[in-house]
Structures are given as C-alpha cells and as structure tokens.
TORVEX-43326 format. One record per residue: residue number from 1; residue in three letters; y, x negated, z negated of N, C-alpha, C in turn. Coordinates in nm, 2 decimals. Atoms other than C-alpha are relative to their C-alpha. Layout:
KOLDO|NUM|ALA|Y|X|Z|Y|X|Z|Y|X|Z
...
//
This chain:
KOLDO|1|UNK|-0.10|-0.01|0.12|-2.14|-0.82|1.25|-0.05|0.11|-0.08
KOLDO|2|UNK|0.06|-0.08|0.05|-2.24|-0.62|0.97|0.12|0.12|-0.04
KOLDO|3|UNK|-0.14|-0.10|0.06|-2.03|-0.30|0.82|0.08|-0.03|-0.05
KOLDO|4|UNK|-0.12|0.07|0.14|-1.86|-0.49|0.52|0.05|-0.05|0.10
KOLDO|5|UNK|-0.12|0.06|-0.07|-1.72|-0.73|0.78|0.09|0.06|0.09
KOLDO|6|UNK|-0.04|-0.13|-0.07|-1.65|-0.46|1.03|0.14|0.07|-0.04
KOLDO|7|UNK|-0.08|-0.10|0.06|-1.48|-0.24|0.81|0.14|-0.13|-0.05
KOLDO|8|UNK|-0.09|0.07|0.07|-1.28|-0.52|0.62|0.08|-0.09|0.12
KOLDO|9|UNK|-0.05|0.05|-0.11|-1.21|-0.68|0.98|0.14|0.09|0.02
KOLDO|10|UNK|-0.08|-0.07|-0.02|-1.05|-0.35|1.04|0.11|0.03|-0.09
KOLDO|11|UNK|-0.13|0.00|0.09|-0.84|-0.32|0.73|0.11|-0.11|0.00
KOLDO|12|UNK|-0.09|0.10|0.03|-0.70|-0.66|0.75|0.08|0.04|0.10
KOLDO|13|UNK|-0.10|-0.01|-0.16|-0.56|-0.60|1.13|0.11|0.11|-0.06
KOLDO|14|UNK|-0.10|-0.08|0.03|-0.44|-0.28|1.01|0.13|-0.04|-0.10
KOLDO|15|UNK|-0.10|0.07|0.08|-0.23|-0.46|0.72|0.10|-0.08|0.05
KOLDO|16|UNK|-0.08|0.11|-0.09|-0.11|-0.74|0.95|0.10|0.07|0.05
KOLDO|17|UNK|-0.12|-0.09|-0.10|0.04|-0.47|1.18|0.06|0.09|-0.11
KOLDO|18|UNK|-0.11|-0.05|0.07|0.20|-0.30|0.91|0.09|-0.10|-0.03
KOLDO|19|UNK|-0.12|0.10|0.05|0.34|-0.59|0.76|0.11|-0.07|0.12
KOLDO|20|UNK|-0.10|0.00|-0.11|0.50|-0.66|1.09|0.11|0.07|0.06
KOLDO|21|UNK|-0.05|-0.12|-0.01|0.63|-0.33|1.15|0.11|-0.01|-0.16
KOLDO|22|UNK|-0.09|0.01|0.13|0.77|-0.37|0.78|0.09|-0.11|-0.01
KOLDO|23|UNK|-0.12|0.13|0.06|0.95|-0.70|0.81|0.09|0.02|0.13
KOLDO|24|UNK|-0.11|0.00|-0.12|1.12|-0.59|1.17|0.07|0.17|-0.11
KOLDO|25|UNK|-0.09|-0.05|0.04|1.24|-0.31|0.93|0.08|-0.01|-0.14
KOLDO|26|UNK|-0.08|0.06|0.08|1.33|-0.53|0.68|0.12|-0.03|0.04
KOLDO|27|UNK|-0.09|0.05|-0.04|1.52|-0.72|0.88|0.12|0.08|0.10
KOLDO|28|UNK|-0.11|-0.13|-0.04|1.72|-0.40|1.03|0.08|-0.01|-0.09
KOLDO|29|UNK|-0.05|-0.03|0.09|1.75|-0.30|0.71|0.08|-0.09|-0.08
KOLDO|30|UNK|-0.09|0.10|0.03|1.92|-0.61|0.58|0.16|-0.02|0.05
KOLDO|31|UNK|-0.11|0.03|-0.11|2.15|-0.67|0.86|0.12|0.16|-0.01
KOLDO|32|UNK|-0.09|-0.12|0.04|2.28|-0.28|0.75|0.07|-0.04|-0.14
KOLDO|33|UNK|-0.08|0.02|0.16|2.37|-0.43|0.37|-0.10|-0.01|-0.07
KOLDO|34|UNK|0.14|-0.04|0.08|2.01|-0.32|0.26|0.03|-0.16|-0.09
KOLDO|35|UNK|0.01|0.05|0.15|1.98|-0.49|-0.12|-0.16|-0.01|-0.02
KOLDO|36|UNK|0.20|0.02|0.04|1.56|-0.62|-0.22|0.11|0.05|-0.13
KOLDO|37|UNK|0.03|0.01|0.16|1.52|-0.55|-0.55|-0.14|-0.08|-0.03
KOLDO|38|UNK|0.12|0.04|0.06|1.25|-0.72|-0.74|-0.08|-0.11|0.16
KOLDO|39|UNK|0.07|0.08|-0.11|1.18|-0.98|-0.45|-0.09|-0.09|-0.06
KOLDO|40|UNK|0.13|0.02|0.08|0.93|-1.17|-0.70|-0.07|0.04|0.00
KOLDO|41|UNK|0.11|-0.12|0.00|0.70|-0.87|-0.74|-0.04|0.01|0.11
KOLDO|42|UNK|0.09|-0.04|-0.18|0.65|-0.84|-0.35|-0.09|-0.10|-0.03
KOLDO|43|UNK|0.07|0.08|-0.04|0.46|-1.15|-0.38|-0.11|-0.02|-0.10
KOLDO|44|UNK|0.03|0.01|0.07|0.28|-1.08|-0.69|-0.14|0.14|0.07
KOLDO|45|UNK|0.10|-0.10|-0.08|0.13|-0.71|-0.46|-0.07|-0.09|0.12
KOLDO|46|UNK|0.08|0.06|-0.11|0.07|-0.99|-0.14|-0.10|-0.09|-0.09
KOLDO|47|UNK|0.08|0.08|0.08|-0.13|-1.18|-0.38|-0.12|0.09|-0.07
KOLDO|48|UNK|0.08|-0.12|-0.03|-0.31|-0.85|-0.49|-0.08|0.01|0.09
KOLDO|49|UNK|0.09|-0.02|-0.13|-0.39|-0.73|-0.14|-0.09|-0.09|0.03
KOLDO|50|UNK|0.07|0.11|-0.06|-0.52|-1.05|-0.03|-0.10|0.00|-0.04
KOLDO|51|UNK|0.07|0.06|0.08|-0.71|-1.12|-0.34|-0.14|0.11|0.01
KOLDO|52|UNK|0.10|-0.09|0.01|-0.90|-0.81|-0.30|-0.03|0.07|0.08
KOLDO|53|UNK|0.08|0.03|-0.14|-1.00|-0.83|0.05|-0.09|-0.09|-0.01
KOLDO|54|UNK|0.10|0.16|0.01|-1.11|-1.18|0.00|-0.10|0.03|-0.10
KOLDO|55|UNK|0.15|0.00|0.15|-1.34|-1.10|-0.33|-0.08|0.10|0.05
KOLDO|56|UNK|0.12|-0.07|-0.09|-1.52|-0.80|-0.09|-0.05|-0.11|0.09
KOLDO|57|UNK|0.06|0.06|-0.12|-1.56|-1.09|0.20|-0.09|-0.10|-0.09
KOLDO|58|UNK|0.10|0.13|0.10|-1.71|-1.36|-0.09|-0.07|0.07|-0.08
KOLDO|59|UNK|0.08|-0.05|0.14|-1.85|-1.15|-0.38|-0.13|0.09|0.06
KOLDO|60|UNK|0.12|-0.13|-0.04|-2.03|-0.84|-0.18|-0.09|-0.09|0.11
KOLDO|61|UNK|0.09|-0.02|-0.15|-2.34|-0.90|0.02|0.06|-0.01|0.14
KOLDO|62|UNK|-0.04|-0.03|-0.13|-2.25|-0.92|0.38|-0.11|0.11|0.04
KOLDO|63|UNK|0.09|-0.08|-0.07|-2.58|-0.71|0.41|0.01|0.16|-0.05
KOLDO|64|UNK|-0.05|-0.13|0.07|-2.45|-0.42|0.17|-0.02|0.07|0.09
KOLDO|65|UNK|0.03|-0.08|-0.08|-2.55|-0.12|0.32|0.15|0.10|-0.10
KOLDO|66|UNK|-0.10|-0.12|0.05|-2.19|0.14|0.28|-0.04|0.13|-0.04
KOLDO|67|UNK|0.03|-0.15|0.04|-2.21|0.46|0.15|0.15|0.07|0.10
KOLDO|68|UNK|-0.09|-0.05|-0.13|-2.03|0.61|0.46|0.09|0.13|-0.03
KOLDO|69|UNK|-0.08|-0.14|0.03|-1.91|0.93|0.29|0.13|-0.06|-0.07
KOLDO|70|UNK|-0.16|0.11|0.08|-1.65|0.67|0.09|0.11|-0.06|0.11
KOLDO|71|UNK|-0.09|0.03|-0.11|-1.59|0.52|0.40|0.05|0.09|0.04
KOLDO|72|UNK|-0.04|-0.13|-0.05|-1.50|0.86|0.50|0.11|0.01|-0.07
KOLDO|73|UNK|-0.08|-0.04|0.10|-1.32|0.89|0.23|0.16|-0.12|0.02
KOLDO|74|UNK|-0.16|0.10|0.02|-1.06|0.56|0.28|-0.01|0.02|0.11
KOLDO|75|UNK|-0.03|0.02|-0.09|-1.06|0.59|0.61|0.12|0.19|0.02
KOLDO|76|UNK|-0.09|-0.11|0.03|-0.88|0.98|0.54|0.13|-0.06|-0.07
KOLDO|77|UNK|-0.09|0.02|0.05|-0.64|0.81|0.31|0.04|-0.09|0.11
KOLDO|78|UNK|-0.11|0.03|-0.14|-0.53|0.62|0.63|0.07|0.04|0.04
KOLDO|79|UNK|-0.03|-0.13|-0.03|-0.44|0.92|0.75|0.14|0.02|-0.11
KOLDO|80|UNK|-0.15|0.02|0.08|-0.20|0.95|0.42|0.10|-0.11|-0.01
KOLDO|81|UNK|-0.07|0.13|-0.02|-0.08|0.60|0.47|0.12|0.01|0.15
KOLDO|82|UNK|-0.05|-0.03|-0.13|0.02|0.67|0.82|0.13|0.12|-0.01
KOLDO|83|UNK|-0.10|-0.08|-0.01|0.20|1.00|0.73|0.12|-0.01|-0.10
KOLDO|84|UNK|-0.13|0.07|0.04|0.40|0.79|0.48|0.10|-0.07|0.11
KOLDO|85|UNK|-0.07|0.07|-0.09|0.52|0.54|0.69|0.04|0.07|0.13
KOLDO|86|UNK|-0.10|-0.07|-0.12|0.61|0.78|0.97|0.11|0.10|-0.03
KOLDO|87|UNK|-0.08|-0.03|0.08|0.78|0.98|0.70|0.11|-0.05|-0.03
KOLDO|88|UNK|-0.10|0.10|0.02|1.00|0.71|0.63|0.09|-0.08|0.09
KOLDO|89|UNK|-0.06|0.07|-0.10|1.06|0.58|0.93|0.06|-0.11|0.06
KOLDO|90|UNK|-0.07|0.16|-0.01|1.31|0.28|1.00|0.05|-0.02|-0.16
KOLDO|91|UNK|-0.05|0.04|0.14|1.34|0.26|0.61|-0.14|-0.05|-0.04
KOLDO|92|UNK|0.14|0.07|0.08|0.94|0.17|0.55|0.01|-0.08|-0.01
KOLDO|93|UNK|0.05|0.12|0.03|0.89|-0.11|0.41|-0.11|-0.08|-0.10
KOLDO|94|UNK|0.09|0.06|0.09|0.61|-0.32|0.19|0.12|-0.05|-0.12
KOLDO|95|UNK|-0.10|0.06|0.11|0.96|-0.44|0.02|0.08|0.11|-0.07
KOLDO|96|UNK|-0.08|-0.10|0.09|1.19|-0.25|-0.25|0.18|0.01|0.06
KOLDO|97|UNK|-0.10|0.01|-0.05|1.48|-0.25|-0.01|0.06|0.16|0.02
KOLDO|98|UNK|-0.07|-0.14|-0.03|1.77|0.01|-0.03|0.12|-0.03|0.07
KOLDO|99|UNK|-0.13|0.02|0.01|2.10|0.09|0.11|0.04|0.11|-0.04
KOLDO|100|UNK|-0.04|-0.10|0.15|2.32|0.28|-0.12|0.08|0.12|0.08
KOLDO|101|UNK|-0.04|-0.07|-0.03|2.43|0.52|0.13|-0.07|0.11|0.09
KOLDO|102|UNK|0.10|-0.06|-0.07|2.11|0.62|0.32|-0.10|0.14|-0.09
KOLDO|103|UNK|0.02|-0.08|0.12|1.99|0.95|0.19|-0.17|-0.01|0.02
KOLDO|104|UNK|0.17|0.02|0.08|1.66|1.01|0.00|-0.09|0.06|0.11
KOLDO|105|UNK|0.14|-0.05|-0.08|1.35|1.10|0.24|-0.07|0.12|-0.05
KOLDO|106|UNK|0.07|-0.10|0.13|1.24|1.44|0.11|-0.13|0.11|0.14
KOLDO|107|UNK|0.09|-0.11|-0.12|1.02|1.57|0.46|-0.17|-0.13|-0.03
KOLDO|108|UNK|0.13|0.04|-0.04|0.67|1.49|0.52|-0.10|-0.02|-0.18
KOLDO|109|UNK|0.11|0.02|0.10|0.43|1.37|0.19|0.12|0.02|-0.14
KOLDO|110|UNK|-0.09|0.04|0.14|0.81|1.32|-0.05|0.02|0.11|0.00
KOLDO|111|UNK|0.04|-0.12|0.07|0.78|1.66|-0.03|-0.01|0.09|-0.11
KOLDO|112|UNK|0.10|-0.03|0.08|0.56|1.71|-0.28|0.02|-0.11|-0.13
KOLDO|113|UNK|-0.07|0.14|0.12|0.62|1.34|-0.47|0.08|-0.10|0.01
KOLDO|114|UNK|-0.12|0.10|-0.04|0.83|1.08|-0.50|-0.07|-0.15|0.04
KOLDO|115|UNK|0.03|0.12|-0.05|0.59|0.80|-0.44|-0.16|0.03|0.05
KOLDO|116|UNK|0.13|-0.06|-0.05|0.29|0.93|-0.22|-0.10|-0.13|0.03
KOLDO|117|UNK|0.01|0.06|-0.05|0.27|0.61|-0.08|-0.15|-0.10|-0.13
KOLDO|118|UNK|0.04|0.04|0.11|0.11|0.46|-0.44|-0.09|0.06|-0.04
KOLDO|119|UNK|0.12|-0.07|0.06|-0.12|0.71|-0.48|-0.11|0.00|0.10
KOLDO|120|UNK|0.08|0.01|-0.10|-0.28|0.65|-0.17|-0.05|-0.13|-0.02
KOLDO|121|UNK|0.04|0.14|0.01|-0.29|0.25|-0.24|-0.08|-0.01|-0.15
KOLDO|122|UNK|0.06|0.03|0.09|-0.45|0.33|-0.59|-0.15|0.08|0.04
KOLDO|123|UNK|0.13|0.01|-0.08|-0.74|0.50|-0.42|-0.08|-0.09|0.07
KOLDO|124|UNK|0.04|0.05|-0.11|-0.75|0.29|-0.15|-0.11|-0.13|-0.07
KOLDO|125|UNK|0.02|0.15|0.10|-0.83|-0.02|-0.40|-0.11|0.05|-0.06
KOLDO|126|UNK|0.18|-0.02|0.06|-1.11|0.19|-0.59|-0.11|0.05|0.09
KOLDO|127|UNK|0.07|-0.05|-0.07|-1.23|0.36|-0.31|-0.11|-0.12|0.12
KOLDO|128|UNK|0.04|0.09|-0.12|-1.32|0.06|-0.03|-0.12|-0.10|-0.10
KOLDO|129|UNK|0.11|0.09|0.10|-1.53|-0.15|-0.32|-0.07|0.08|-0.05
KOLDO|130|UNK|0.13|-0.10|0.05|-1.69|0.14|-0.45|-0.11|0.02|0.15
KOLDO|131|UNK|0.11|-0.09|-0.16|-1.83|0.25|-0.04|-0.07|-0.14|0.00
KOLDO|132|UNK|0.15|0.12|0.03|-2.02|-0.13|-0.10|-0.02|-0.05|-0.09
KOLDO|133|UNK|0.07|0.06|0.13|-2.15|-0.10|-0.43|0.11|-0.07|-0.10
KOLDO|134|UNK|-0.05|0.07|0.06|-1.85|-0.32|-0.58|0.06|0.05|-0.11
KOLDO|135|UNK|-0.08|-0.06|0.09|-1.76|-0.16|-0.87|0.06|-0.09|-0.15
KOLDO|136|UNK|-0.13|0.05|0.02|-1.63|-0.44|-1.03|0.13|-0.07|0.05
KOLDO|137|UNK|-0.09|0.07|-0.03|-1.42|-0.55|-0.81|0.09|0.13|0.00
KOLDO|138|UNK|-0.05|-0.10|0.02|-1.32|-0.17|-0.81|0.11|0.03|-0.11
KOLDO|139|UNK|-0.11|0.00|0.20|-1.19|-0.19|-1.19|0.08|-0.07|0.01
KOLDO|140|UNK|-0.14|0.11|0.06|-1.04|-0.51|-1.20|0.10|-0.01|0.10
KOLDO|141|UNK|-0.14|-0.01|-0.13|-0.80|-0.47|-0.88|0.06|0.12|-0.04
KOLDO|142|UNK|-0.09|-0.09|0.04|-0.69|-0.13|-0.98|0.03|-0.02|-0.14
KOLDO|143|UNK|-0.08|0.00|0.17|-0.62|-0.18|-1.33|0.13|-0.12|0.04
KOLDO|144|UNK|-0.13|0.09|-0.03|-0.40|-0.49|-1.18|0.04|0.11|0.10
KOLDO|145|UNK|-0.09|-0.14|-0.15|-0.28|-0.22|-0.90|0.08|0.04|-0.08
KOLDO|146|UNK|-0.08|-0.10|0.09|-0.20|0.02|-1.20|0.13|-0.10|-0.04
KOLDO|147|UNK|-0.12|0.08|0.09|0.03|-0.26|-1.40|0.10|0.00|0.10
KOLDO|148|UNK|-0.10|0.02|-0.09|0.21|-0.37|-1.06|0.02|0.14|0.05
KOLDO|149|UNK|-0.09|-0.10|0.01|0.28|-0.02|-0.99|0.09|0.05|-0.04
KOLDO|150|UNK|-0.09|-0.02|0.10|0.38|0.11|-1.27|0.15|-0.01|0.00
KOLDO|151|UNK|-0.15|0.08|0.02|0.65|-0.16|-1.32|0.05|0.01|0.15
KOLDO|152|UNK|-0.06|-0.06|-0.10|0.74|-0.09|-0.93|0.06|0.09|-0.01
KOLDO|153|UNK|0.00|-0.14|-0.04|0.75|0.26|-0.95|0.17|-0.01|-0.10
KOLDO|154|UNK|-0.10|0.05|0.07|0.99|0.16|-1.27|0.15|-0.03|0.06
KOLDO|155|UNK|-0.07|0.06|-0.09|1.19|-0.07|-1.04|0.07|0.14|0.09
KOLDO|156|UNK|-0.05|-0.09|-0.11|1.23|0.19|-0.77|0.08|0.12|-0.02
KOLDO|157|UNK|-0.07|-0.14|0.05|1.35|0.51|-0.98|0.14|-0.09|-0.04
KOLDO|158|UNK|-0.13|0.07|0.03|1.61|0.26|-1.12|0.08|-0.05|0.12
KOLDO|159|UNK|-0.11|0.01|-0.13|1.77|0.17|-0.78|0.07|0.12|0.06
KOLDO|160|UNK|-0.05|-0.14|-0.03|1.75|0.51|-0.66|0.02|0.11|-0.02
KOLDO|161|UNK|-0.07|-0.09|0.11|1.88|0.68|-0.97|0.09|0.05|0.04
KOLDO|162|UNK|-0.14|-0.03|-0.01|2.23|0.71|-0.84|0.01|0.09|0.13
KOLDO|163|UNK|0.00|-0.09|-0.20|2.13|0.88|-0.45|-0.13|0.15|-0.03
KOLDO|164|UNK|0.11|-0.16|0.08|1.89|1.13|-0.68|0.10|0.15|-0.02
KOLDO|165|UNK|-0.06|-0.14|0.07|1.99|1.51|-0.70|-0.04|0.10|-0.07
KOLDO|166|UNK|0.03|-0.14|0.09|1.74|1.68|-0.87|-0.07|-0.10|-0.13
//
C-alpha cells in the first residue's frame, strides 16, 4: 500500500469514528430538546468531505511520493481536532445542534476563539493535498470549505446569540 492510500486510509477511519461518536451525541442531544439548525447544510459539508477524499484517491498518483513535513503538519492539526471535540464534550457534534439552556463552552481551544474547530478543518483541506503535490484540489475544496463555512459560522453566531455574554 503506498502513503497516499495509507494516509487517506487513515483519515477516512478517523472521520467514520467521529461521525459515530457525533450522531450518539446527536441523538443524546435531541432526546434533551436539542434544536438542528440548518439540517440541509450538514449534507452539503458530507458531500464536501467525501468529495475531497475521493478526488486525492482518483486524481493523485497512488505513487506520489508525500512531502512528510506536511504530513507532519495535518497530522498536528489532529491534535487540534481532538482538543476540540474533548473540549466540547457530550455537545460535539458534525451537526449545528443546540439546547437553549446549556451554557457556552469557553475552556480548552474556545478560549482563545469561538470556532477553533473551523480553523483547523480549513487547514486540514489545504494542507493534506498540498503534502501530495495536489494543489488543485487544494484550492478548489477550500474556497468551497471557505463559502460553507462562512455561511455556518453565520448560522451558528445566530442561534447562539441569545446564550452570548460578551
């Protein structure tokens, strides 16, 4: 098996088990009252992710040789991914789910910002196609990253306008 599949082997697993981990805390969080917002748009980021895993497994070389210091590099932003979602706790989710009485998350990376989580997934998207050469699939996934952010980030300040204090 060469690195590209290797590496992209390893990101998909890791995604799976997130998204597992995020729908058993969907479905917590539901059954408390939790509210989606923007349930359209989730499927518009799984369509994203997917799309731009699958265009490294078809587009790049399988023989690409990585530039390992990149891989160094997203494999650290795991690392920030990880201290999100342990940050959050039984509230993480891949979905825009609140409940209007649970207070704001302000320890660990929220800290510092209010959406850490997004700055680690706009990396992650230029960083993994740049460590094999792909630097168009680099562009055209984060510039779509950027739009569906954005309009997330949008979404998200607006639900949790009302549980804001500063």
């Amino acid at each position: 098996m060469t690195a590209l599949y290797s590496v992209l082997g390893v990101v998909a697993l890791q995604r799976l088990v997130e998204l597992a981990h995020s729908r058993r805390n969907t479905i917590r969080l539901r059954r408390l009252g939790g509210e989606e917002a923007d349930a359209g748009g989730y499927r518009l980021f799984v369509l994203l992710h997917a799309g731009w895993l699958a265009s490294l497994a078809v587009f790049v070389p399988s023989a690409t040789p990585p530039s390992w210091p990149l891989v160094g590099v997203f494999a650290l932003l795991q690392l920030g991914r990880v201290w999100v979602i342990l940050s959050l706790g039984r509230y993480w989710t891949t979905r825009i789910i609140t409940l209007s009485d649970a207070p704001l998350v302000r320890s660990g990376p929220f800290r510092y910002l209010r959406h850490p989580n997004y700055l680690v997934v706009v990396a992650e998207i230029a960083i993994l196609p740049l460590a094999f050469a792909a630097v168009a699939i680099a562009a055209i996934f984060s510039v779509l990253n950027l739009v569906l952010i954005a309009r997330r980030i949008r979404i998200e300040e607006r639900v949790l306008a009302s549980r804001r204090t500063d």
